[in-house]
C-alpha positions in Angstrom: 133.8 151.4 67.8 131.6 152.3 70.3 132.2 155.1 73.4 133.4 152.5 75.5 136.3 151.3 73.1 135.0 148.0 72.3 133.8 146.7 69.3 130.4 145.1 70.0 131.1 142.6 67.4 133.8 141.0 69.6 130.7 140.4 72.7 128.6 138.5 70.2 131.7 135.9 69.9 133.0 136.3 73.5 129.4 135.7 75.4 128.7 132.6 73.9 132.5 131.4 74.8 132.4 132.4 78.0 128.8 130.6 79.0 129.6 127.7 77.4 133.2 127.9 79.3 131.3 129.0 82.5 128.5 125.4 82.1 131.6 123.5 81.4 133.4 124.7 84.6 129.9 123.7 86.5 129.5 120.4 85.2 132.6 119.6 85.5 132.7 120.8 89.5 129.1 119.2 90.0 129.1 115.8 87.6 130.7 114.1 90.6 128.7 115.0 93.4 125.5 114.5 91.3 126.8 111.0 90.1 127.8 110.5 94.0 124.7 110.9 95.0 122.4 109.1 92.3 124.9 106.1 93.5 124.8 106.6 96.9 120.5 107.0 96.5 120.0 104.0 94.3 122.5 102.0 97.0 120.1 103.1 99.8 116.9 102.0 97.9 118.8 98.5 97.2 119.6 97.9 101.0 116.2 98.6 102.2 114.7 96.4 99.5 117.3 93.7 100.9 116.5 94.5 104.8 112.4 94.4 103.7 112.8 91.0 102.2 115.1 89.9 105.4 112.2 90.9 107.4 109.9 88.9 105.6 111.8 85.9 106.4 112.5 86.8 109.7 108.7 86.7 110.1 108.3 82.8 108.2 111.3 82.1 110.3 109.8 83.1 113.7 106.6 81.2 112.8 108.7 77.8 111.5 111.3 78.4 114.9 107.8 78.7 117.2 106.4 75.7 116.1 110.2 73.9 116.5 110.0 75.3 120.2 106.4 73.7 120.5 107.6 70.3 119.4 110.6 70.7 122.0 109.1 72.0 125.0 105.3 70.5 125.2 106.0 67.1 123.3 109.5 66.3 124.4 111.0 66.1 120.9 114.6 66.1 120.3 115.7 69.2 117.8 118.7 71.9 117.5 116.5 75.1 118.2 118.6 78.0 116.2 118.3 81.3 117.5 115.0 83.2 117.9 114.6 85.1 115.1 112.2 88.0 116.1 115.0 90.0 117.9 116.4 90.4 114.6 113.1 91.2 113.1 112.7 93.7 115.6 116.9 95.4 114.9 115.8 95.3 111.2 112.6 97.2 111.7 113.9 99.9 113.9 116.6 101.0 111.6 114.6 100.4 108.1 110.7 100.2 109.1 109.8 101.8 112.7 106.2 101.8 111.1 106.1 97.9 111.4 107.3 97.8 115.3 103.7 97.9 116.7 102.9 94.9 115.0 106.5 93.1 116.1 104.8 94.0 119.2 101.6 92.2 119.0 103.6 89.0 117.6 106.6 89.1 120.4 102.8 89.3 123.1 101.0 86.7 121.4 104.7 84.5 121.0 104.7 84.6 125.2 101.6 83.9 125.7 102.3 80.6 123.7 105.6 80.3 125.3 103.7 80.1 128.6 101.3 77.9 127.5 104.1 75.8 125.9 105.8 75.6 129.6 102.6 74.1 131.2 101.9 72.0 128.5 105.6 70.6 129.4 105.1 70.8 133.3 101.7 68.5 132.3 104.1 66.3 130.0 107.0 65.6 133.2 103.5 65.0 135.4 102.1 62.6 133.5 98.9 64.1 132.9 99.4 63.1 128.8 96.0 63.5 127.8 96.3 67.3 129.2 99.2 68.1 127.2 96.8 69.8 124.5 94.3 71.8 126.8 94.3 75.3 125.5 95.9 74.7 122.3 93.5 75.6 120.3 92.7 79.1 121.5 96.4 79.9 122.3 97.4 79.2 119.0 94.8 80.7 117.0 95.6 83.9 118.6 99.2 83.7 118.2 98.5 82.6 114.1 96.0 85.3 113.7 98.2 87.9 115.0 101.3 86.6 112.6 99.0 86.6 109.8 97.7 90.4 110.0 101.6 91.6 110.9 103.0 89.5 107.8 99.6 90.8 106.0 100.5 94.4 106.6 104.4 94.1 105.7 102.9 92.6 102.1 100.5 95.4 102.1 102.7 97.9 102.5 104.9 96.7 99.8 102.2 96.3 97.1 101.0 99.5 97.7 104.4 101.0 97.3 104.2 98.7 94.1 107.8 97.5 95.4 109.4 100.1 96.4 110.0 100.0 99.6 
């Protein structure tokens, strides 16, 4: 015995019992909210992959719905326009990817420009003036195209270089 009245034989078996009591007590207390977490992260990681690809589309969509919108307004051609799709592009980005809104920017400029040129090319079309209905389609376009491609480019870039993980 020692002066306390305890047998220190009795600590070597108690410790051990109580830490291993005191870890079980933890994990059992913390196992949920880790596990909660970790689900609630990987969830997260799976809606933004899903909002990145949506964007994506969004972007083809824009491009394919423009060139409807084209066909419609400067040629006269009979089609069910859906929805414009950049507004959603631009609700997607704002919540998920605020880094890509300047270049939503540069495609919503470049898409009224066209959109103008698209009006006179109809106001031509209702005059008459048929052989005028192309004047300034080259340039207007080209701009428009090259400002889609560099804003779709950088959306791809930045995925590859987060190899995915967006």
């Amino acid at each position: 015995m020692s002066a306390t009245g305890t047998d220190p034989s009795i600590w070597s078996v108690l410790l051990p019992v109580l830490v291993g009591g005191g870890l079980t007590l933890l994990g059992v207390a913390l196992g949920p909210a880790i596990t909660q977490w970790l689900e609630s992260r990987s969830a997260s990681q799976t809606t933004r992959i899903q909002r990145f690809e949506e964007l994506l589309s969004l972007l083809q969509q824009h491009d394919d719905w423009l060139t409807m919108m084209r066909l419609v307004q400067a040629y006269g051609e009979k089609h069910d326009l859906p929805p414009e799709p950049l507004p959603k592009a631009f609700a997607i980005s704002a919540i998920f990817f605020p880094e890509f809104l300047p270049d939503l920017r540069k495609i919503d400029s470049a898409t009224r420009a066209y959109s103008l040129w698209m009006a006179r090319a109809a106001q031509r079309r209702l005059e008459g003036k048929i052989s005028e209905i192309n004047d300034g389609f080259d340039a207007i376009y080209l701009s428009y195209a090259k400002t889609h491609q560099d804003a779709r480019d950088r959306v791809i870039g930045h995925a590859v270089s987060q190899k995915g993980k967006v």
